[in-house]
C-alpha positions as CSV (number, residue, x, y, z in Angstrom):
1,X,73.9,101.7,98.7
2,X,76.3,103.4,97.2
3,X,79.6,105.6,98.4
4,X,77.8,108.6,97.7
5,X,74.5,107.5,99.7
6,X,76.5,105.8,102.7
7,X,78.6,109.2,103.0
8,X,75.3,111.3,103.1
9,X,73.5,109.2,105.5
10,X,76.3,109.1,107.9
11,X,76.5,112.5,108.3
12,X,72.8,112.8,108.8
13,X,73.4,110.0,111.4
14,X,76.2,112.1,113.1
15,X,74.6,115.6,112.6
16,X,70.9,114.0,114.5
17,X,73.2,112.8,117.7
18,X,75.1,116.1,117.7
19,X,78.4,113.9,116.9
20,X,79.5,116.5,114.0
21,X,80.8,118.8,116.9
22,X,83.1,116.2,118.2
23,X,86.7,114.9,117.1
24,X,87.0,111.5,115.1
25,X,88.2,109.5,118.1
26,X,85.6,110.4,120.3
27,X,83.2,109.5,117.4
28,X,84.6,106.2,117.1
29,X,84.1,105.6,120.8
30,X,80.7,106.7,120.3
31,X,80.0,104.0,117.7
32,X,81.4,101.3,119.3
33,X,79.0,101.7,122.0
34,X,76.4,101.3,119.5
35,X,77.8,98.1,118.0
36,X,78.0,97.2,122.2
37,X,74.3,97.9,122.2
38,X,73.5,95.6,119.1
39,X,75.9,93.0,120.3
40,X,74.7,92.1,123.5
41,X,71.4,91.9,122.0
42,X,73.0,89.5,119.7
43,X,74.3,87.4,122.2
44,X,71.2,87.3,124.5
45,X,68.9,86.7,121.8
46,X,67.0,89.9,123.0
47,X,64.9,91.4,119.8
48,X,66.9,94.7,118.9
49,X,64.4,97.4,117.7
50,X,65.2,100.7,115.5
51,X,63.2,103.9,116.1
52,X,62.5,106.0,113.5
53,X,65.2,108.1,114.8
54,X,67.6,105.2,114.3
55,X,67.8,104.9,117.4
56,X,68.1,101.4,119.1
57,X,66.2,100.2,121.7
């Protein structure tokens, strides 16, 4: 992936959570608690699963 791709496909990823609307801070927090998600699935060795929506479960 290049810059170009990862640029577009973040703001796909922001504009399908409604995130665009929102200041870069609160964004942040926003993806932290996704990293949250993914690592406490990490840690208890639960199977993490991606929608299509890139969404985890």
């Amino acid at each position: 992936m290049n810059m170009n791709e990862f640029q577009t496909w973040v703001q796909e990823f922001y504009e399908k959570r409604g995130w665009t609307q929102y200041g870069p801070f609160i964004r942040v927090g926003f993806l932290m608690g996704e990293a949250g998600k993914i690592a406490r699935r990490v840690k208890t060795g639960t199977k993490i699963i991606l929608r299509k929506d890139q969404t985890i479960i």
